[in-house]
C-alpha positions as CSV (number, residue, x, y, z in Angstrom):
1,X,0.0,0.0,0.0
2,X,1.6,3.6,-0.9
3,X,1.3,6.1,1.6
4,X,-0.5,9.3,0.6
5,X,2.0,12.0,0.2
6,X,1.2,15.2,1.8
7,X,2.6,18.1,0.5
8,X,2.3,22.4,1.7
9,X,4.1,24.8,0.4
10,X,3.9,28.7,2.1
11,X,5.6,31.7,0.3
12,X,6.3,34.6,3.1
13,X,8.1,38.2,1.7
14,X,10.9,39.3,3.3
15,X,14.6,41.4,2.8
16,X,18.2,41.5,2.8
17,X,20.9,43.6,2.9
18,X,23.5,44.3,0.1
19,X,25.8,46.8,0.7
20,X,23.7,49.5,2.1
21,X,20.5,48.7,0.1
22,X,17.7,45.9,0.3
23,X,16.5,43.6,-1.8
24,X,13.6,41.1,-1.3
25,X,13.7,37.8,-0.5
26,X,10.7,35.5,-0.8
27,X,11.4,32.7,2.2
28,X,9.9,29.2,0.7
29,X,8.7,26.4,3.2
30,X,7.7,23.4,1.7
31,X,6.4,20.7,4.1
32,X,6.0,17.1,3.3
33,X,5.9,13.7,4.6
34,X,9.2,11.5,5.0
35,X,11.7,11.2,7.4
36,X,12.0,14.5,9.6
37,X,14.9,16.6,8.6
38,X,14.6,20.7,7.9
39,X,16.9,22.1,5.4
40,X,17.5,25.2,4.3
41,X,19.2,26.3,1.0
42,X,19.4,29.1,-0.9
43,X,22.8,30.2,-0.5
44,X,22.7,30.7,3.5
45,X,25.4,31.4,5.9
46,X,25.9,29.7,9.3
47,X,23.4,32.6,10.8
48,X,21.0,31.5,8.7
49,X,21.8,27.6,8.9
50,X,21.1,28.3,12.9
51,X,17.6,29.5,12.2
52,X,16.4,25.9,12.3
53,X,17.3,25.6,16.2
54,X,15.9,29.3,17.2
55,X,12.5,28.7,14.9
56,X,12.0,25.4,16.9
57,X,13.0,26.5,20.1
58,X,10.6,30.0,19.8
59,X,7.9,27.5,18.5
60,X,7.8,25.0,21.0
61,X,8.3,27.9,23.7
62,X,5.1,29.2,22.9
63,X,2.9,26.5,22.3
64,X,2.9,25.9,18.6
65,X,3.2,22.7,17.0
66,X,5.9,21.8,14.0
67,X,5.4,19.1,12.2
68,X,8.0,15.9,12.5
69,X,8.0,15.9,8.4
70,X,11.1,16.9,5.8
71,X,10.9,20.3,5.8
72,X,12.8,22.7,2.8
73,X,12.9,26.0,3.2
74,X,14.4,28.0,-0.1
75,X,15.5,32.1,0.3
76,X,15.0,32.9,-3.5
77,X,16.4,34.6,-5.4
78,X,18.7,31.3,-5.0
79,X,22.2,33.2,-6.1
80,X,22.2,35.5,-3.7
81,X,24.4,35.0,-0.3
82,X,22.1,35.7,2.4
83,X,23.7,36.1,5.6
84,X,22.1,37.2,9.2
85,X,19.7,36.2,11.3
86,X,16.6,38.6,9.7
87,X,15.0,35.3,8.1
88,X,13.9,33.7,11.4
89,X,10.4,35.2,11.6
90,X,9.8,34.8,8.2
91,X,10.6,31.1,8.3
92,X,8.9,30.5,11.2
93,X,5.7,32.1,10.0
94,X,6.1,30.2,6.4
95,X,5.7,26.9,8.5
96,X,2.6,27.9,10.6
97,X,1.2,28.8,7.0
98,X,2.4,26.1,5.4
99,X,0.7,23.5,7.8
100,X,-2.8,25.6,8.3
101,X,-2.0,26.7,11.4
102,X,-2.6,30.1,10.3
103,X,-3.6,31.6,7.0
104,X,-0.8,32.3,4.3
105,X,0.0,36.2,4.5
106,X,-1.4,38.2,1.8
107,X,1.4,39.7,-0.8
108,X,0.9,43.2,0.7
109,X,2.4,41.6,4.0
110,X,6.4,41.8,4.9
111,X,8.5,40.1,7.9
112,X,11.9,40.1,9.1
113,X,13.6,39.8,12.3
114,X,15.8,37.6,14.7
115,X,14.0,35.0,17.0
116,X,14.8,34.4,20.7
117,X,14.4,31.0,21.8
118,X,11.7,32.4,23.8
119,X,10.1,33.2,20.8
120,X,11.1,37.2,21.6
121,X,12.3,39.1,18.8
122,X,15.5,40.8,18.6
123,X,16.6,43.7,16.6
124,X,18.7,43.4,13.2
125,X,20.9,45.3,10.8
126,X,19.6,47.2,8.1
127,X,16.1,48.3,9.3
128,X,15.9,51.6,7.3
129,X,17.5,49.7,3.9
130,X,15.1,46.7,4.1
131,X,11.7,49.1,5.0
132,X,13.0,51.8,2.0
133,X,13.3,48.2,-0.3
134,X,9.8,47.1,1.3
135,X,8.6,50.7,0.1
136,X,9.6,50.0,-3.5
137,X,8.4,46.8,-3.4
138,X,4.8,48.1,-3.1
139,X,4.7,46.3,0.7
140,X,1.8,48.1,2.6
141,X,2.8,46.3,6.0
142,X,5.9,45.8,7.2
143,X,6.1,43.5,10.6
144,X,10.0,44.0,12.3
145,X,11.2,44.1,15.9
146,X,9.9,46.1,18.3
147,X,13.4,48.0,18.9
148,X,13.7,48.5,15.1
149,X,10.6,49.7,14.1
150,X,11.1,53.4,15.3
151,X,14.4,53.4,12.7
152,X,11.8,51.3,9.9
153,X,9.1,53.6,10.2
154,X,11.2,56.8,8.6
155,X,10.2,54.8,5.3
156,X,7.5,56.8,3.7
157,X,4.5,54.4,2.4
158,X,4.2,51.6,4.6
159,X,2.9,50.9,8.1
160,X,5.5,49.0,10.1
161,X,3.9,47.2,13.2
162,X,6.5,46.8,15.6
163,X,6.7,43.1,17.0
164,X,7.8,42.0,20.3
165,X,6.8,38.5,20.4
166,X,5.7,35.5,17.9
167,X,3.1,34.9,19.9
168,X,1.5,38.3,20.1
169,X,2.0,38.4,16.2
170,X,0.1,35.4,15.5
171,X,-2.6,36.6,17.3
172,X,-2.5,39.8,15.4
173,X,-2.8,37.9,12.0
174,X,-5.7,35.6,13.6
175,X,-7.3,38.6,14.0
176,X,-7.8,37.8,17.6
177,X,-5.6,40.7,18.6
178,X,-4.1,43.8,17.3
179,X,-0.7,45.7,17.0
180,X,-0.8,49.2,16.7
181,X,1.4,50.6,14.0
182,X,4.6,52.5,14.9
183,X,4.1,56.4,14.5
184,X,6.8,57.5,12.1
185,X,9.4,60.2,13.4
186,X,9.7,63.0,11.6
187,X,13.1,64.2,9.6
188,X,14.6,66.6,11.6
189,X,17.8,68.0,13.0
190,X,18.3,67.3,16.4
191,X,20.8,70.4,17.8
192,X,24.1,68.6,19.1
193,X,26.5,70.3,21.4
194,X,29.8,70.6,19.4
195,X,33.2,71.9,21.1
196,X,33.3,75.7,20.2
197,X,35.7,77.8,18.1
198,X,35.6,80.4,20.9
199,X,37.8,78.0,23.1
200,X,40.7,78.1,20.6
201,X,43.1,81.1,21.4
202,X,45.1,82.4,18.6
203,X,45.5,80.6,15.5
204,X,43.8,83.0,13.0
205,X,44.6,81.7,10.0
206,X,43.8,78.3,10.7
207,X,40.5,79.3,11.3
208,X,40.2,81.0,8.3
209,X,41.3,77.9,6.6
210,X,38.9,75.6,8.8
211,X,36.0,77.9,7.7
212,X,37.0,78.3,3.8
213,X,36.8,74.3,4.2
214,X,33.7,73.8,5.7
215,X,32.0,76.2,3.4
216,X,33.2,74.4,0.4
217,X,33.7,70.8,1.6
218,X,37.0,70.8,1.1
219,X,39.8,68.7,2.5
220,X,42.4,70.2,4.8
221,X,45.7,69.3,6.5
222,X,46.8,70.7,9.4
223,X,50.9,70.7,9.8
224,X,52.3,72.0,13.2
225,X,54.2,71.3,16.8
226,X,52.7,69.4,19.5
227,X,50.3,71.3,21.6
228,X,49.4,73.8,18.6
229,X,45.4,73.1,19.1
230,X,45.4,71.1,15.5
231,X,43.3,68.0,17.1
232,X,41.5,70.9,19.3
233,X,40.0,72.8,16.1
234,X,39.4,69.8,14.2
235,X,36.8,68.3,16.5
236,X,35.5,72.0,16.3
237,X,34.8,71.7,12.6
238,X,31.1,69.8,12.3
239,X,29.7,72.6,14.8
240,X,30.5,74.9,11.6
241,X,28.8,72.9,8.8
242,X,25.5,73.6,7.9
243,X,22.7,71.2,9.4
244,X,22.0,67.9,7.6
245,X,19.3,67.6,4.8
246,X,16.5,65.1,5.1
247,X,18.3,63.3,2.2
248,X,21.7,63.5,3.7
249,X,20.1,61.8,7.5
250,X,18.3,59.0,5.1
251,X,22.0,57.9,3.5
252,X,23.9,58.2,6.7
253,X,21.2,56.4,8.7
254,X,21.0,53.8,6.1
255,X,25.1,53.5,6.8
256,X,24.9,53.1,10.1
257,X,21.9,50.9,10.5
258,X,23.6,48.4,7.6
259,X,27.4,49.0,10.3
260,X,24.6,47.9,13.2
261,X,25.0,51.1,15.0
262,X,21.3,52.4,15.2
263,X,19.0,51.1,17.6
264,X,16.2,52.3,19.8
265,X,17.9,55.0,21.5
266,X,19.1,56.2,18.3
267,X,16.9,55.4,15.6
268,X,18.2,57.9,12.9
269,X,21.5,59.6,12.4
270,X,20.4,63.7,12.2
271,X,23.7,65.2,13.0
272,X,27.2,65.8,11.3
273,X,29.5,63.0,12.7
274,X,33.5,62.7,13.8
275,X,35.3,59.6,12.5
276,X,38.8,59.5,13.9
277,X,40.0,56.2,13.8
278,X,43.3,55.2,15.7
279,X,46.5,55.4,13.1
280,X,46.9,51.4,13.9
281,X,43.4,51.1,11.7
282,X,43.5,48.6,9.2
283,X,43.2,49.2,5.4
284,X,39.9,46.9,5.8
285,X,38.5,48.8,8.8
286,X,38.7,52.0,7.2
287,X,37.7,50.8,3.4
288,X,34.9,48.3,4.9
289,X,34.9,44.4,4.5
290,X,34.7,41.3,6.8
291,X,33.1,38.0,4.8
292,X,29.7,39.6,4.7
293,X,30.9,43.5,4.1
294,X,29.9,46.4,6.3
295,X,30.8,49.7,6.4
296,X,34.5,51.0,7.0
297,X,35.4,54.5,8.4
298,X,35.3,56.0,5.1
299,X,31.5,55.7,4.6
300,X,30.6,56.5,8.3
301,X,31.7,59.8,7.8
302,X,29.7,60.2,4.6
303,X,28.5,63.5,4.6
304,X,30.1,64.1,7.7
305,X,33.9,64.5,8.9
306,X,37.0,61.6,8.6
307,X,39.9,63.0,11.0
308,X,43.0,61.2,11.0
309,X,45.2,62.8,13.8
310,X,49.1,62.3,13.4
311,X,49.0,61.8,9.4
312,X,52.1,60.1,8.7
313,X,51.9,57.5,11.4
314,X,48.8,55.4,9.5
315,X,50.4,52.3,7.3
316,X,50.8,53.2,3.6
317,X,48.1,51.2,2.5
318,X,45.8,52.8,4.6
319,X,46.4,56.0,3.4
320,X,46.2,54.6,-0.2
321,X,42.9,53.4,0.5
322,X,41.5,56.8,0.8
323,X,42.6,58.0,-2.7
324,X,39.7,56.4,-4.8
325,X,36.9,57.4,-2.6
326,X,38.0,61.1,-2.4
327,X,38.0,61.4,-6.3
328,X,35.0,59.5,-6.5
329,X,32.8,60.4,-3.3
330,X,31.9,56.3,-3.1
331,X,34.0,53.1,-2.3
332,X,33.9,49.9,-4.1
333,X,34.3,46.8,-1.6
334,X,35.4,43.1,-3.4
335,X,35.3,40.1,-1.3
336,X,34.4,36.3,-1.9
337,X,31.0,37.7,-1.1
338,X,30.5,40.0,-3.6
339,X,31.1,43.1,-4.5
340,X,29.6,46.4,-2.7
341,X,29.7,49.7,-3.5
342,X,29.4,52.0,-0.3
343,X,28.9,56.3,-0.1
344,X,32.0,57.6,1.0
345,X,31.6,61.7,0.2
346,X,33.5,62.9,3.8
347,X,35.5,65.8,4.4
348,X,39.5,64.7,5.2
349,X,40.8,66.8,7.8
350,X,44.4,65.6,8.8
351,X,46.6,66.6,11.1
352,X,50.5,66.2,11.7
353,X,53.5,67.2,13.0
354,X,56.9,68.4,11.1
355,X,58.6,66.0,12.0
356,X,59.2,63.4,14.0
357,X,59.8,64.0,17.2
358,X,57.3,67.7,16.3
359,X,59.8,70.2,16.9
360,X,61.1,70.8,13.5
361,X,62.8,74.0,13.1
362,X,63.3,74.5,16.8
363,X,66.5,74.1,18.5
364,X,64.7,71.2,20.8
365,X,64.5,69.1,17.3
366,X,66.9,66.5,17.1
367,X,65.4,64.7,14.2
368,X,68.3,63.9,11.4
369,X,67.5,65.6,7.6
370,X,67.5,62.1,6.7
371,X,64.8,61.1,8.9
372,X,62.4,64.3,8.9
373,X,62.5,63.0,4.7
374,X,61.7,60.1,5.6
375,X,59.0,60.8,7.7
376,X,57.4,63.4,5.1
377,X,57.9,60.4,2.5
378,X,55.4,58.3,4.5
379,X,52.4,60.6,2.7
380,X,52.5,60.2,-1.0
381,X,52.2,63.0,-4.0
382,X,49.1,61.6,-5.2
383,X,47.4,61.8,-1.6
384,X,48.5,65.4,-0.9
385,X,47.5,66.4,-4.2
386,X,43.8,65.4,-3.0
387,X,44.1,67.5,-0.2
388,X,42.4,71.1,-1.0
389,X,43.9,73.0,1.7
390,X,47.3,72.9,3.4
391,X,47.6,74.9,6.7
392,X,50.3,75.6,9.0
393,X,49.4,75.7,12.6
394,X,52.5,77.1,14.4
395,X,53.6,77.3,18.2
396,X,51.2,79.5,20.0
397,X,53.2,82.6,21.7
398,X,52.8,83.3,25.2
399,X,50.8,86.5,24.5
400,X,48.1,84.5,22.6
401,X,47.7,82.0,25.5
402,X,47.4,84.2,28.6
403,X,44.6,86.8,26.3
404,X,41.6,87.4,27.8
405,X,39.9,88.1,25.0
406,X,36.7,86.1,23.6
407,X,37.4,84.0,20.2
408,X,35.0,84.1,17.3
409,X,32.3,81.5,18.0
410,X,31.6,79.0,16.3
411,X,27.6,80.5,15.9
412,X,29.2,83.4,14.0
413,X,31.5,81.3,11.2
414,X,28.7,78.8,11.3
415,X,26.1,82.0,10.0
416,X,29.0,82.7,7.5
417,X,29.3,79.3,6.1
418,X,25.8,79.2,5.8
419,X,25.5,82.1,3.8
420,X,28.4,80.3,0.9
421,X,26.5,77.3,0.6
422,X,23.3,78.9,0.4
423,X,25.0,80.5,-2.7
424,X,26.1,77.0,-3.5
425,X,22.9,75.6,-3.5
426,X,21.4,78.2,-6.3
427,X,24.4,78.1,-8.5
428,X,24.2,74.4,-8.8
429,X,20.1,73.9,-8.7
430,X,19.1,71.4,-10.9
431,X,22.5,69.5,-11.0
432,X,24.3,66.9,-9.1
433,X,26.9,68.8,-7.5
434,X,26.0,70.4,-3.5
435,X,29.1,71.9,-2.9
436,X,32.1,73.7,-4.8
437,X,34.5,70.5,-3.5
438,X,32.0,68.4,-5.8
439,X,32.6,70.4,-9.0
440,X,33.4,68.3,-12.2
441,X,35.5,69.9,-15.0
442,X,32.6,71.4,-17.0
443,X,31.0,73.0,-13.8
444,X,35.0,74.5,-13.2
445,X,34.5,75.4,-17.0
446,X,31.3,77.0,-16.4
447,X,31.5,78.5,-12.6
448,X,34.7,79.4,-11.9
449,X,35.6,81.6,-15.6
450,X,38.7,83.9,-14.9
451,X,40.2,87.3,-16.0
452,X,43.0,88.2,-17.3
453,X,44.5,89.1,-13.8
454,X,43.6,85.6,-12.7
455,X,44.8,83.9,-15.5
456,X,48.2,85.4,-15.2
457,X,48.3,84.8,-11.5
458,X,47.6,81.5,-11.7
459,X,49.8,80.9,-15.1
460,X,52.7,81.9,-12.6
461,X,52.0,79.8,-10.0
462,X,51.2,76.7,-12.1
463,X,55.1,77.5,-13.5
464,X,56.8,78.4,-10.1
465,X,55.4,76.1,-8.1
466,X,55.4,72.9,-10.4
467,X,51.4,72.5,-10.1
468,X,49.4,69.2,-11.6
469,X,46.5,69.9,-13.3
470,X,44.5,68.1,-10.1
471,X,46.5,70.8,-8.3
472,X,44.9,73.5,-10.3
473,X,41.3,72.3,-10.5
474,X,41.6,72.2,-6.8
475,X,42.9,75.8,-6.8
476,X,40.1,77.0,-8.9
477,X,37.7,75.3,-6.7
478,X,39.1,76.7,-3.3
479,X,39.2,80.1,-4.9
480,X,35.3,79.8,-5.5
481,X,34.8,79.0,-2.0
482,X,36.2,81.7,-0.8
483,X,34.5,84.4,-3.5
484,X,31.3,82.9,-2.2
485,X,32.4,83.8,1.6
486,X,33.3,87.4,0.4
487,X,29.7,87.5,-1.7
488,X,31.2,87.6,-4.7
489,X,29.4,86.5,-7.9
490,X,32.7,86.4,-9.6
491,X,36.5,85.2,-8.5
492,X,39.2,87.8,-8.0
493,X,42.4,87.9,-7.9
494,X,42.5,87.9,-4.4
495,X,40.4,85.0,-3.9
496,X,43.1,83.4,-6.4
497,X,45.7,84.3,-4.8
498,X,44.6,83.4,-0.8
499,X,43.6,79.8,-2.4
500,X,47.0,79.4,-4.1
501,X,48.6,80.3,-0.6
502,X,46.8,77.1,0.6
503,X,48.5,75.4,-1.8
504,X,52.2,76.8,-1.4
505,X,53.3,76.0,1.8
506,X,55.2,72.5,1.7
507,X,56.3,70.9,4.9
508,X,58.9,69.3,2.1
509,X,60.7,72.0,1.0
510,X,63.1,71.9,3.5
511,X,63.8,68.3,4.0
512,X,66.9,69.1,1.7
């Protein structure tokens, strides 16, 4: 006699991550009789692997009933690594359905989360990318843990029901009981107390810099003794930058939820961040990587600030690392995995002394000309030639430090740099480009025309002063920046000249 085979099959939608967006996943159970066994395929990791032993454990804890039957479970689309542990609700749900226990989910319907084996759920990576991916998807309900749901629900165009249990949930899709849908947070900067500019006594000009490159975007090194405030004014610089767009908080919160740094407390990312990694970061630390790929230091200060304090002391290939992503605003990750491609528009501010022991030109340096060369050597051409802005931050005098007298606050540069990107932000309406540092060859062509003062100004420093054409461009750029400060519709030849002094002081020339 041949047993009757009994087959069910459940479809439930869910999401992934990949690099910092989602995709959709479509979780498969298939239930059937045979000797018991519960695979799952579909290009999983270990994480997901484990999902088996947290979907049994959550059932059982809460009274439901799996059957003792082989049991497939497929994450399509089938070539696609999925890693994490965001597929346990969704598998867990699939089998209810898939044995009657409750009714399939409608295709308007979307789960993910990680299951206790209490049957609690726990929060997950990549809220905001899978609920913006749920959005596009045409998903109308979106069903995630309770502590991400706050983060999920700054997706316009679906409700997200926040979930604390898998019990409470079935309930809600019985219809026996109801969750109330999360209330989504509004898109708004959230005022953060930054260090002020009126602490900093003296150092004028490196202000002046600091503001020329927050106004444009631009990247600056600092070069100076110990003690000379370079680290102080740096951490100083996001309380000049203007406030974050709506746009801007969506990408950076995207980052950090996708890096697994969101969370209930802090649900969306609404301020300009600081990213100083130590110099004995790794090349994959700050680039991103791992076997599944996250985030690096270079695209958690997208759209915010990347300080690297002590310049020459990071490994070569660190440095290296940057050199794509600051010509290209974005950083291209290749692993076994896959390949990623993560935001990385940041402003570089650097900071470092003369030399090594910091005291160059001082009679208390003892540093060789051999090895003050070789410790300028450790930053390559091509690097410094993507640095906008080169500073010197000397020795303060004893006059500066025992002054009474209030600093500039950083209120008042802020209101100034305000004003330049405000001018920005018309002169580049209707394009790509936000900021004068972003400026492509054709917008150079077309914003930044010169006269014949400025022509022969610059013609004489590109000669003296042995100027690449990246050199230039960056010049040109700089120059804008600081006509817009001055309220200039046109650049002088004084707002060429103060940009090409950015460019002519070199730590190197005297390593001879």
């Amino acid at each position: 006699m041949i047993n009757e085979v009994i087959a069910m099959l459940a479809r439930i939608r869910s999401f992934g991550v990949k690099g910092i967006g989602g995709y959709e996943v479509t979780v498969e159970c298939y239930v059937t009789n045979g000797l018991p066994s519960f695979d799952v395929v579909g290009l999983p990791d270990a994480a997901v692997k484990e999902a088996r032993e947290r979907v049994r454990a959550a059932a059982k804890s809460n009274g439901f009933h799996l059957p003792a039957s082989r049991i497939t479970v497929n994450l399509a689309p089938a070539d696609t690594k999925k890693a994490g542990t965001v597929y346990d609700l969704p598998i867990f749900l699939g089998l209810l359905a898939a044995q009657g226990s409750i009714s399939q989910p409608g295709p308007d319907k979307a789960f993910f989360g990680e299951l206790s084996l209490g049957g609690e759920l726990r929060p997950v990576s990549g809220a905001l990318p899978m609920a913006l991916e749920a959005v596009r998807c045409g998903v109308k309900e979106l069903f995630v843990p309770a502590d991400n749901a706050d983060e999920a629900a700054y997706a316009d165009g679906v409700s997200v029901y926040p979930v604390g249990n898998v019990a409470e949930l079935v309930a809600h899709l019985r219809g026996e009981r109801s969750i109330a849908p999360a209330v989504p947070g509004e898109l708004e900067h959230i005022e953060h107390t930054y260090p002020d500019f009126a602490d900093v006594k003296g150092q004028d000009n490196v202000k002046r810099a600091m503001e020329i490159a927050a106004a444009g975007g631009h990247n600056i090194l600092l070069v100076g003794p110990p003690g000379a405030g370079k680290s102080m004014m740096s951490k100083r610089l996001p309380g000049i930058l203007p406030d974050m767009t709506k746009e801007e908080m969506l990408e950076c919160t995207e980052i950090y939820s996708v890096a697994g740094l969101t969370g209930k407390r802090n649900p969306i990312i609404s301020t300009r961040q600081f990213r100083s990694p130590h110099h004995t970061v790794s090349a994959a630390a700050m680039a991103g990587g791992g076997t599944t790929p996250r985030p690096g230091e270079i695209s958690l200060a997208h759209n915010s600030v990347l300080f690297l304090d002590e310049l020459p002391e990071f490994r070569k290939d660190v440095l290296e690392v940057l050199r794509q992503p600051l010509e290209d605003g974005e950083v291209t990750v290749s692993r076994v995995a896959g390949s990623v491609t993560y935001p990385a528009n940041f402003m570089l501010v650097c900071a470092m002394n003369p030399c090594k022991c910091g005291w160059y030109g001082h009679s208390r340096c003892k540093c060789t000309p051999n090895e003050v060369r070789a410790y300028h050597n450790r930053i390559s051409g091509p690097l410094l030639d993507r640095i906008d802005i080169i500073v010197e931050a000397p020795a303060l005098e004893y006059e500066e430090l025992k002054s009474r007298t209030p600093s500039e606050s950083s209120a008042e540069i802020k209101k100034r740099v305000n004003a330049a990107r405000g001018a920005q932000q018309k002169r580049f309406a209707g394009t790509e480009i936000h900021k004068n540092a972003d400026m492509d060859t054709k917008a150079l062509n077309r914003f930044c025309a010169l006269d014949a003062d400025c022509e022969a100004l610059m013609h004489r420093a590109f000669d003296s002063m042995g100027l690449t054409a990246r050199s230039y461009d960056r010049i040109l750029r700089v120059a804008r920046t600081i006509a817009d400060l001055d309220g200039s519709e046109c650049i002088g030849a004084a707002h060429i000249a103060e940009a090409i002094q950015y460019r002519s002081f070199d730590f190197r020339e005297n390593d001879a």
